[in-house]
TITOR-678467 format. One record per residue (C-alpha): residue number from 1; x, y negated, z negated; residue in one letter. Coordinates in Angstrom, 3 decimals. Each point is the difference from the previous one (the first is absolute). Example, Ala and Ser with C-alpha at 12.3 -4.5 7.8 and 13.67 -1.06 7.14 Angstrom:
<pts>
@i:1	u:12.300	v:4.500	w:-7.800	aa:A
@i:2	u:1.370	v:-3.440	w:0.660	aa:S
</pts>
This chain:
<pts>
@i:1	u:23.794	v:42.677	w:-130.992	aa:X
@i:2	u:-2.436	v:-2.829	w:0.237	aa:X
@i:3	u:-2.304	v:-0.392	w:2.842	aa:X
@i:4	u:1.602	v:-3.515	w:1.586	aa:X
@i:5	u:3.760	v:1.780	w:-0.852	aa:X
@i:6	u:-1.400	v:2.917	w:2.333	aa:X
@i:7	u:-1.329	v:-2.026	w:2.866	aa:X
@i:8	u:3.470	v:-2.131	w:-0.019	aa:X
@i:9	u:1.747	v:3.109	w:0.446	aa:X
@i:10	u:-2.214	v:1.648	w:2.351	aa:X
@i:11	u:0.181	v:-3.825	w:2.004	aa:X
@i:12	u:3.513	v:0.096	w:-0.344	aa:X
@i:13	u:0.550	v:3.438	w:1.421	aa:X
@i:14	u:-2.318	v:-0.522	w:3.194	aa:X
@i:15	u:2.530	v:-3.364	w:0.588	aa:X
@i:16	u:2.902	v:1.779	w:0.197	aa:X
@i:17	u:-1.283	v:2.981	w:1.915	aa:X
@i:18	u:-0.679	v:-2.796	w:2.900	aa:X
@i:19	u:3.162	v:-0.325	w:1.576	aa:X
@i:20	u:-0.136	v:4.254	w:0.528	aa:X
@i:21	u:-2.886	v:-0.101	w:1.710	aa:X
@i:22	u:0.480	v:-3.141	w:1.967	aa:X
@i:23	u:3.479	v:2.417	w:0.680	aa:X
@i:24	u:-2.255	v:3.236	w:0.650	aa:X
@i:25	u:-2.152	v:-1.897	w:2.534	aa:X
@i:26	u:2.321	v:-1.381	w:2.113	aa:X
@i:27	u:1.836	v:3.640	w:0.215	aa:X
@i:28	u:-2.831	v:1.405	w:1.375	aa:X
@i:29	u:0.918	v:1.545	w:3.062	aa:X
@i:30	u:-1.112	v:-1.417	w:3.349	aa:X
@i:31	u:-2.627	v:0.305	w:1.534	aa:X
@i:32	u:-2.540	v:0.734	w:-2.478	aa:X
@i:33	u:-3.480	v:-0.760	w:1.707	aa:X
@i:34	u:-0.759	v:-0.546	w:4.003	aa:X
@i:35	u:2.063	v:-2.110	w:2.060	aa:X
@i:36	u:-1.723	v:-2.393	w:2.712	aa:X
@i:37	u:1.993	v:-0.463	w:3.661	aa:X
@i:38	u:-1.505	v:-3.105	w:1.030	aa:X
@i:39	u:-0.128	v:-0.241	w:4.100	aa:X
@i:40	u:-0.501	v:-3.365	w:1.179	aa:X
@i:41	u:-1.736	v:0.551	w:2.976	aa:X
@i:42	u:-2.930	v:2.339	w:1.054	aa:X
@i:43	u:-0.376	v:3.528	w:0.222	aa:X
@i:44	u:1.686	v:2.108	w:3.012	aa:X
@i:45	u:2.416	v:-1.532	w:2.082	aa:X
@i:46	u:3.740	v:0.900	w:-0.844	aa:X
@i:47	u:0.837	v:-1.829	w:-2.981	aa:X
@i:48	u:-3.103	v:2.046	w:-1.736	aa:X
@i:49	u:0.911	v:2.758	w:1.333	aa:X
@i:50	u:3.887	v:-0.072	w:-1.469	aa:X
@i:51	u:-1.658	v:-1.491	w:-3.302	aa:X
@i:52	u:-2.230	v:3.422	w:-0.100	aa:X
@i:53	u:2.637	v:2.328	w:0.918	aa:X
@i:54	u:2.644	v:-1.722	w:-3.196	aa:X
@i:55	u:-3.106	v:0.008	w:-2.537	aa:X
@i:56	u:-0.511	v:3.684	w:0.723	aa:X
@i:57	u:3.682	v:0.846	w:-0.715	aa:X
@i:58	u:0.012	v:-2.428	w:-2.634	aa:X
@i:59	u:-2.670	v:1.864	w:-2.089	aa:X
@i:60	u:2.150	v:3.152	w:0.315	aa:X
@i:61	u:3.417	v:-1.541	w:-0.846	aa:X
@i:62	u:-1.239	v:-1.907	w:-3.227	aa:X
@i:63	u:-2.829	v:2.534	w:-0.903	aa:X
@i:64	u:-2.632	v:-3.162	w:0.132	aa:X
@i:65	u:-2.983	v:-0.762	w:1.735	aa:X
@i:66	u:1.264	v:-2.630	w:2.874	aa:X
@i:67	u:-3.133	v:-2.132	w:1.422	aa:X
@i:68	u:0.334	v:-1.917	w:3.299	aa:X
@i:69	u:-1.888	v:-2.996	w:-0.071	aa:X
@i:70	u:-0.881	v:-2.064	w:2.935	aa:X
@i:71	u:0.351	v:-3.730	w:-0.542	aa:X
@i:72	u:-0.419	v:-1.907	w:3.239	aa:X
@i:73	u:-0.144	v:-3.370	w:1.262	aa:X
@i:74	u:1.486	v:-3.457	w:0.164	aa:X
@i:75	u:3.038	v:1.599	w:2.503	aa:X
@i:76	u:0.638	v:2.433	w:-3.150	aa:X
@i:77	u:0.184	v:-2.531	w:-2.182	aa:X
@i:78	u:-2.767	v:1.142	w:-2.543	aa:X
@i:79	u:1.536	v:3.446	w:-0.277	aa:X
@i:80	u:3.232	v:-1.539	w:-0.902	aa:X
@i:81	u:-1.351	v:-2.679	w:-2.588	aa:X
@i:82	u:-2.235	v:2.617	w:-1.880	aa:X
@i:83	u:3.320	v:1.610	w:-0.512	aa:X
@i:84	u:2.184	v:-2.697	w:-0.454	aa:X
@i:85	u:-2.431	v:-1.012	w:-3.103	aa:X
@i:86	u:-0.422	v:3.384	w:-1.255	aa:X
@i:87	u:1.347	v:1.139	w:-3.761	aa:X
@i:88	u:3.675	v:1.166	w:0.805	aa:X
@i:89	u:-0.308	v:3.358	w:-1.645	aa:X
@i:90	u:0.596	v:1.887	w:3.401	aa:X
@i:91	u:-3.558	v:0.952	w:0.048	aa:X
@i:92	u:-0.695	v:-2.246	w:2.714	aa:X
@i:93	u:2.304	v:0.424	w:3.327	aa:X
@i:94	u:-0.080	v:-1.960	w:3.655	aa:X
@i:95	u:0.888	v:1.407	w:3.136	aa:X
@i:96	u:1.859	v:-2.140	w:1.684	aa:X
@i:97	u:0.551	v:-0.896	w:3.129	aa:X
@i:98	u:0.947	v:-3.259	w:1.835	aa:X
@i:99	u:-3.547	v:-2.114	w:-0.263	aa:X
@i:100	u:0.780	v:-0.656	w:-3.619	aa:X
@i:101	u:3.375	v:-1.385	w:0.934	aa:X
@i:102	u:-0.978	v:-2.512	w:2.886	aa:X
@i:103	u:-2.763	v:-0.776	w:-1.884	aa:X
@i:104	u:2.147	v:-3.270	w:-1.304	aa:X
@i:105	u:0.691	v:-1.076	w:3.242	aa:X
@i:106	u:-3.424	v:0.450	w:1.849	aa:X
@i:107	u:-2.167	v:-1.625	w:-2.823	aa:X
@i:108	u:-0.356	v:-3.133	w:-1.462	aa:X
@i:109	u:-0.965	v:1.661	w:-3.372	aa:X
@i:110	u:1.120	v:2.997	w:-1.639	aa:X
@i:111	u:-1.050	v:1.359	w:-3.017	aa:X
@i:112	u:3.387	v:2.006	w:-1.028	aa:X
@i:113	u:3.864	v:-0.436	w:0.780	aa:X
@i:114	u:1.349	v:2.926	w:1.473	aa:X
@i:115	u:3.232	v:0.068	w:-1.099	aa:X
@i:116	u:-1.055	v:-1.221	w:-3.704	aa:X
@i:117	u:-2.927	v:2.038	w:-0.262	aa:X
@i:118	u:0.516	v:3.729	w:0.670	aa:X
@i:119	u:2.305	v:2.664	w:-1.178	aa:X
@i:120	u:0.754	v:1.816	w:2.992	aa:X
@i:121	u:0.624	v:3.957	w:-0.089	aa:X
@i:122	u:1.392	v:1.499	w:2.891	aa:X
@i:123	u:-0.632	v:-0.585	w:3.705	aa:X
@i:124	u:-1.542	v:2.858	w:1.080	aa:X
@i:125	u:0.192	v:-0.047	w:4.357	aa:X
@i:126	u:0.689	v:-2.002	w:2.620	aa:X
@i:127	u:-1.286	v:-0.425	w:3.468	aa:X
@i:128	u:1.455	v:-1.993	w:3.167	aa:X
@i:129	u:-3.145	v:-2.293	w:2.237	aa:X
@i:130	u:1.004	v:0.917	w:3.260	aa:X
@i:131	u:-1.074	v:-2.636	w:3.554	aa:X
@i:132	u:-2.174	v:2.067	w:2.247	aa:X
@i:133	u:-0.733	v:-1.367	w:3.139	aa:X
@i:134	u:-2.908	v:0.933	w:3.033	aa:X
@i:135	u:1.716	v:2.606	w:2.480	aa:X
@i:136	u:-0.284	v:-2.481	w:2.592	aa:X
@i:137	u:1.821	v:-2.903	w:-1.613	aa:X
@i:138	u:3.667	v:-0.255	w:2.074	aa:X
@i:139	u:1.957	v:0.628	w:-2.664	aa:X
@i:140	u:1.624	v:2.593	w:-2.279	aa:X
@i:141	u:1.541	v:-1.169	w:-2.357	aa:X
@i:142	u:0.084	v:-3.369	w:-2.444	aa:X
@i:143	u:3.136	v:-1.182	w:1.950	aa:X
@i:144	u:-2.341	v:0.188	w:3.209	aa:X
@i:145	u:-2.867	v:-1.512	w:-1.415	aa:X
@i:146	u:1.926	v:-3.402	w:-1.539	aa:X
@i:147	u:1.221	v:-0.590	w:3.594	aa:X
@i:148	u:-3.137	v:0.567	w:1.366	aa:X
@i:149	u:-1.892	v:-2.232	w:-2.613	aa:X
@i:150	u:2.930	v:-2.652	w:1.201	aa:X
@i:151	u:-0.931	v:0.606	w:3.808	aa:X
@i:152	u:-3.636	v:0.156	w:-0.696	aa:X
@i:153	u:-0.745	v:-2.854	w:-3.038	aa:X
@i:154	u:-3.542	v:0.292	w:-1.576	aa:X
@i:155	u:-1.206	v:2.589	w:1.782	aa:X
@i:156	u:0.377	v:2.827	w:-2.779	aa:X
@i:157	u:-2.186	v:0.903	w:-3.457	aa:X
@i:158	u:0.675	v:1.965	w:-2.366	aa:X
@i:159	u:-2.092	v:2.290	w:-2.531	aa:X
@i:160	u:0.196	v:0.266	w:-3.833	aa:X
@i:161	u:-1.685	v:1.031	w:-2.896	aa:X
@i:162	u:-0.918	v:-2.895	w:-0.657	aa:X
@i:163	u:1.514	v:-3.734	w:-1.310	aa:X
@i:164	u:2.516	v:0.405	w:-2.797	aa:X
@i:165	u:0.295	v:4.053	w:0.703	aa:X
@i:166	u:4.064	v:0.742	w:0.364	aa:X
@i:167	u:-1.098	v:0.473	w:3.331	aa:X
@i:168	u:-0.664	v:-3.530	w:1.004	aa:X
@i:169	u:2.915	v:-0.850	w:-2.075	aa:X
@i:170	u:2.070	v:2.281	w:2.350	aa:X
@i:171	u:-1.689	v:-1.339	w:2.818	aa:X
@i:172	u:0.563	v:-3.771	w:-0.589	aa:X
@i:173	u:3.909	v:1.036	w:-1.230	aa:X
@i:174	u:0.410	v:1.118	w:3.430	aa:X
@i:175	u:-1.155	v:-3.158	w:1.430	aa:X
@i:176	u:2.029	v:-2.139	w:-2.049	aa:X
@i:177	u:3.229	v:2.039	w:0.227	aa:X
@i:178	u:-0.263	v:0.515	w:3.922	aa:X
@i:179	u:-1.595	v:-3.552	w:0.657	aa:X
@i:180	u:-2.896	v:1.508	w:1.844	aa:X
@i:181	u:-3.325	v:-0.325	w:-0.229	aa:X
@i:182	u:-2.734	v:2.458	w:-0.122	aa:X
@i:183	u:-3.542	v:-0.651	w:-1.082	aa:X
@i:184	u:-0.911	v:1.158	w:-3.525	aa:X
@i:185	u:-3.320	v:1.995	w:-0.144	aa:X
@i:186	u:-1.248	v:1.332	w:-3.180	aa:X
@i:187	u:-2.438	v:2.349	w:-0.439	aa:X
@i:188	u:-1.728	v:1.926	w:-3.119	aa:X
@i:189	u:2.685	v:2.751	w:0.179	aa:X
@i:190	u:2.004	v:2.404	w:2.310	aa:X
@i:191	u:-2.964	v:1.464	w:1.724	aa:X
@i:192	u:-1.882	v:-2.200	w:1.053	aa:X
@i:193	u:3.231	v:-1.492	w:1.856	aa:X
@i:194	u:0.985	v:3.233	w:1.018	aa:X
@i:195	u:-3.270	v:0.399	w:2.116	aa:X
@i:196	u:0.171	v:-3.275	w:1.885	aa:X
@i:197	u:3.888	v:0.797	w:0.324	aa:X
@i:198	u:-1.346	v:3.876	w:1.953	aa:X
@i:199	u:-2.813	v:-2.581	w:2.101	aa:X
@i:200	u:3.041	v:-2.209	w:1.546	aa:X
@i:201	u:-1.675	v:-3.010	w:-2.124	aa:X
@i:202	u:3.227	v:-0.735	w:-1.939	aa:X
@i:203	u:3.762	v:1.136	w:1.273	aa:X
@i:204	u:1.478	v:0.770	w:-3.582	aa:X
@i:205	u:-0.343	v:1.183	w:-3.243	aa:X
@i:206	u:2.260	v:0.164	w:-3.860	aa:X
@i:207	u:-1.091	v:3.106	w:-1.282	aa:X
@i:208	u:0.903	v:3.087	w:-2.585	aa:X
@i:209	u:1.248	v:2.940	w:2.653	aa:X
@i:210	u:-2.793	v:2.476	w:-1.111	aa:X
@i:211	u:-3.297	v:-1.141	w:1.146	aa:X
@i:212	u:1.785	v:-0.922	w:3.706	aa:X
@i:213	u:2.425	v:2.812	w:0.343	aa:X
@i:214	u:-2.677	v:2.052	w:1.907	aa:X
@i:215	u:-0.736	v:-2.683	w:2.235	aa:X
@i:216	u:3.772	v:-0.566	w:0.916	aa:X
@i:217	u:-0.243	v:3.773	w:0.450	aa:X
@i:218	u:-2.750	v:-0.266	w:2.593	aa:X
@i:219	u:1.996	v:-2.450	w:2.119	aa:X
@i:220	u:-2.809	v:-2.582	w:-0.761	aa:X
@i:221	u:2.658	v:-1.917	w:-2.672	aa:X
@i:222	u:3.577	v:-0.439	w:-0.204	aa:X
@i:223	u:2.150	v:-0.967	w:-3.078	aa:X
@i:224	u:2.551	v:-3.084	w:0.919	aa:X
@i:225	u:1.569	v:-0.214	w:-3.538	aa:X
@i:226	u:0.072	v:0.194	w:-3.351	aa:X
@i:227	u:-0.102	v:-1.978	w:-3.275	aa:X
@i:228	u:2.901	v:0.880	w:-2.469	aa:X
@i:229	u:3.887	v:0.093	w:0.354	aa:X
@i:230	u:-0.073	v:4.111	w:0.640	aa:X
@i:231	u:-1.976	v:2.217	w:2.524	aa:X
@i:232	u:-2.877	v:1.654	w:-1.002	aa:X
@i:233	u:0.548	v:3.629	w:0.388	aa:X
@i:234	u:-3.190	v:0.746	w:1.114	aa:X
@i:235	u:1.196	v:-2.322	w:3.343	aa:X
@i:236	u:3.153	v:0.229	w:-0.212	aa:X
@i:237	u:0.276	v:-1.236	w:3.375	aa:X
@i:238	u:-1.569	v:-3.411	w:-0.127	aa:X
@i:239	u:2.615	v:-2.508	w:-0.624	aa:X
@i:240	u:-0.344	v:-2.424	w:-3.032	aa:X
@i:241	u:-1.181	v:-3.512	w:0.333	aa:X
@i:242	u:3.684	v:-0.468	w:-1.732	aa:X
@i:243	u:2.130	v:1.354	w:2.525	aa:X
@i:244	u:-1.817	v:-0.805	w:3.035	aa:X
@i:245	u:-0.863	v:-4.152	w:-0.845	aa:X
@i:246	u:-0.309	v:-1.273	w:-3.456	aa:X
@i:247	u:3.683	v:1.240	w:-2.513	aa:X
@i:248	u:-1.874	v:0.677	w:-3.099	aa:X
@i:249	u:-3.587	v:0.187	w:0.777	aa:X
@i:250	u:-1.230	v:2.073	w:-2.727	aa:X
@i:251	u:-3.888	v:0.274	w:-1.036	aa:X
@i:252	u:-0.765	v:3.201	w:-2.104	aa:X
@i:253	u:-3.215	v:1.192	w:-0.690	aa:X
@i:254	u:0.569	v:1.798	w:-3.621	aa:X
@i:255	u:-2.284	v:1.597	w:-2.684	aa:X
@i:256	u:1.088	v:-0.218	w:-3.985	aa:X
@i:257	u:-0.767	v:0.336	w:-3.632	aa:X
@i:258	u:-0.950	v:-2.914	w:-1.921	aa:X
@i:259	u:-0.711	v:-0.788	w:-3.774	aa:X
@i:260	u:-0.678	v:-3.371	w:-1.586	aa:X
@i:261	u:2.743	v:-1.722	w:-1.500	aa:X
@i:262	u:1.963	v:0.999	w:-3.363	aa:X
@i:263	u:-1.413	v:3.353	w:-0.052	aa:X
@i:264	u:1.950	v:1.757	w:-2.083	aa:X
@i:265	u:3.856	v:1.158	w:1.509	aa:X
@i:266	u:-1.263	v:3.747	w:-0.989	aa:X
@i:267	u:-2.794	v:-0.303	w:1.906	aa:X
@i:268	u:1.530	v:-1.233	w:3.235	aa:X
@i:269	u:2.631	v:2.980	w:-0.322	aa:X
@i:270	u:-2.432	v:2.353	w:-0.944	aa:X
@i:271	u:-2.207	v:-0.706	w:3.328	aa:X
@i:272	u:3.135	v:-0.619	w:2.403	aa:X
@i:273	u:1.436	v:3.807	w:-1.071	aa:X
@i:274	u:-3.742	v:1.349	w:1.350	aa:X
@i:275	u:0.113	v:-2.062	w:3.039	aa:X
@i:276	u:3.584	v:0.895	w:0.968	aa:X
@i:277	u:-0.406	v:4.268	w:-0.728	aa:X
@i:278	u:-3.854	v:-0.457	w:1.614	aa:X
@i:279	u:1.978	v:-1.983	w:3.163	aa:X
@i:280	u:2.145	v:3.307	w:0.125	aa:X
@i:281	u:-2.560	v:2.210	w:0.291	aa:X
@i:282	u:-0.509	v:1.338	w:4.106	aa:X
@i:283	u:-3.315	v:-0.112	w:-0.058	aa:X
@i:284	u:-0.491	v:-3.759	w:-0.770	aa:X
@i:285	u:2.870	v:-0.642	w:2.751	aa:X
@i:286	u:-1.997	v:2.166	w:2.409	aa:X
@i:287	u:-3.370	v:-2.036	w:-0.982	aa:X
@i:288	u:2.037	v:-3.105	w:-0.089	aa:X
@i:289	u:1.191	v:0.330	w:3.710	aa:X
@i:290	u:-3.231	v:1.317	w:1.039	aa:X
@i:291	u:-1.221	v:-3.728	w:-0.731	aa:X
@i:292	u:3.407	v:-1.457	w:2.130	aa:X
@i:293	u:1.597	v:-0.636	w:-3.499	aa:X
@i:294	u:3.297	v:1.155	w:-1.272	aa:X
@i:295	u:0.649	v:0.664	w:-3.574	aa:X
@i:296	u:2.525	v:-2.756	w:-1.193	aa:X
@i:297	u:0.790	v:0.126	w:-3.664	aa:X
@i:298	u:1.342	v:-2.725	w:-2.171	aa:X
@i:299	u:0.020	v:-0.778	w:-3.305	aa:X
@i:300	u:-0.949	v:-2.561	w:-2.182	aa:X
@i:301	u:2.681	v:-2.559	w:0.478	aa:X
@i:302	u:0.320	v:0.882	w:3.547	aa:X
@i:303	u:-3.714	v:-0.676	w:0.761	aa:X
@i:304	u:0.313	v:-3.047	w:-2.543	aa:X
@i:305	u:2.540	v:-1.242	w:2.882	aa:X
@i:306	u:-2.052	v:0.779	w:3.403	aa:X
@i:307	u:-2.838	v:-1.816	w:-1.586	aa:X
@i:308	u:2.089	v:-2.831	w:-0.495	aa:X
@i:309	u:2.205	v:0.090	w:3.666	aa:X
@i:310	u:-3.706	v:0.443	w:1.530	aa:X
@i:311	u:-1.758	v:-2.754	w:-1.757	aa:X
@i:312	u:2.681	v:-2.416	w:1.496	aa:X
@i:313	u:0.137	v:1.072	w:3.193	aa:X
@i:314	u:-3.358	v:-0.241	w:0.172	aa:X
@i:315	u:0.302	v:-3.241	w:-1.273	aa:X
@i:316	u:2.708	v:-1.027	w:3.013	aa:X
@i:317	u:-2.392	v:1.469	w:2.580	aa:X
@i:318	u:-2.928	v:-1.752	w:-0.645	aa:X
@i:319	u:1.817	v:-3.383	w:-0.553	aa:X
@i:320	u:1.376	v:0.305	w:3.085	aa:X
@i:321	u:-2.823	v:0.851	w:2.253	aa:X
@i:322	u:-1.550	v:-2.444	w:-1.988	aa:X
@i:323	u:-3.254	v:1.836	w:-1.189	aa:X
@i:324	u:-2.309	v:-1.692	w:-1.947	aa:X
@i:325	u:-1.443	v:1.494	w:-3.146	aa:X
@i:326	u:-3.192	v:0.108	w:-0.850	aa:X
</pts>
């Protein structure tokens, strides 16, 4: 055989063997190297701390290294984006929580669409924001706060986490749906609000349960109502701001598993199996509540669909308390 006959063949051969190993690549089973849970805002705090709690379980259920990596800033927003833009090979994952869906509606520019850029997972938990008010504030519920706001106009404030948090949306919902009026007053966070709410500087508070439960416990708080459509069962005894006031108030504080768009469908099943047996498991329901969160499965298409319900709501509520974006 002649030298150029040989190198045709041996040309020819390493053609046709492409399409196997193209084949042999793709069939390589997932995950093969370190996965990276991005967590768009700093470390500690409660969506870290459910963030650390999945990537530890993570690492056992799909026998790979799962990072957490803190991406904060721009309400969330550069967390999100460094996903949204990321290769969709599933190496690359966002915890997500509601920041990256009212992003749209709070900002004048966002760098990714929500709905068009992410492959979502599973939604992981959920949490309720419950209204705490002083202990001296003449009221005990939300029913007995709107008529007091009614009988008292402009004389109450209330506390968030800050402008464009869920709880300012849940805050200026209220407003709108019961036509009252109580000041807005952000600050940098629960905490901080939560200390001039114990000094008698502000009257209320939105707030997760957990970090005012003890408070409530003390007699120094008390919880007038909460957020979704059901009780928490934690409180099962404070009323929802659904049946006392507003029919379908419903403002849900949730945590879930993001990738970025058309990862591949093997992928996406292959992560939402871990996430559903890891959300089984006690011990992550007994960590879970220990942080005022309660497990809350759903798959895929079901966490495909709360992203979408949420991100109009969201939409409604801030069109028609008429917040400005910035």
């Amino acid at each position: 055989m002649t030298l150029p006959r040989r190198r045709f063949l041996l040309l020819t051969a390493g053609i046709a063997a492409l399409p196997t190993l193209a084949s042999t690549v793709r069939a390589q089973p997932y995950p093969m190297r370190p996965i990276t849970l991005v967590v768009p805002v700093a470390a500690g705090g409660g969506v870290d701390a459910v963030a650390r709690i999945l990537a530890g379980k993570m690492r056992e259920a799909l026998k790979q290294s799962v990072v957490v990596e803190n991406r904060p800033g721009a309400g969330s927003m550069i967390g999100a984006n460094f996903v949204a833009k990321a290769p969709p090979d599933g190496y690359t994952l966002l915890l997500m929580e509601p920041a990256a869906v009212l992003a749209k509606w709070l900002n004048k520019s966002v760098a990714y669409d929500v709905l068009r850029d992410f492959a979502p997972i599973a939604l992981v938990a959920s949490e309720p924001l419950v209204l705490f008010a002083r202990s001296s504030l003449p009221v005990n519920d939300v029913k007995e706060l709107v008529a007091y706001a009614k009988a008292n106009p402009r004389t109450l404030s209330v506390g968030t986490a800050g402008v464009g948090s869920p709880h300012h949306l849940a805050a200026a919902w209220l407003n709108t749906a019961a036509k009252i009026e109580i000041m807005h007053v952000p600050y940098r966070g629960v905490a901080p609000a939560l200390n001039d709410l114990l000094a008698g500087q502000i009257p209320l508070i939105w707030a997760l349960p957990v970090s005012v439960m003890p408070f409530v416990e003390q007699g120094k708080v008390k919880a007038l109502g909460v957020s979704t459509l059901h009780r928490f069962p934690a409180m099962a005894q404070v009323p929802t701001v659904a049946e006392s006031v507003v029919p379908g108030f419903d403002i849900e504080f949730f945590f879930g598993i993001a990738a970025p768009a058309k990862v591949p469908p093997q992928v996406v099943e292959r992560l939402s199996a871990a996430i559903r047996e890891i959300t089984e498991l006690p011990d992550v329901r007994a960590r879970m509540s220990a942080l005022g969160t309660s497990v809350d499965f759903r798959n895929s298409d079901q966490f495909r669909e709360q992203i979408t319900k949420e991100y109009q709501k969201y939409g409604t509520i801030v069109r028609d308390a008429g917040i400005e974006s910035n």
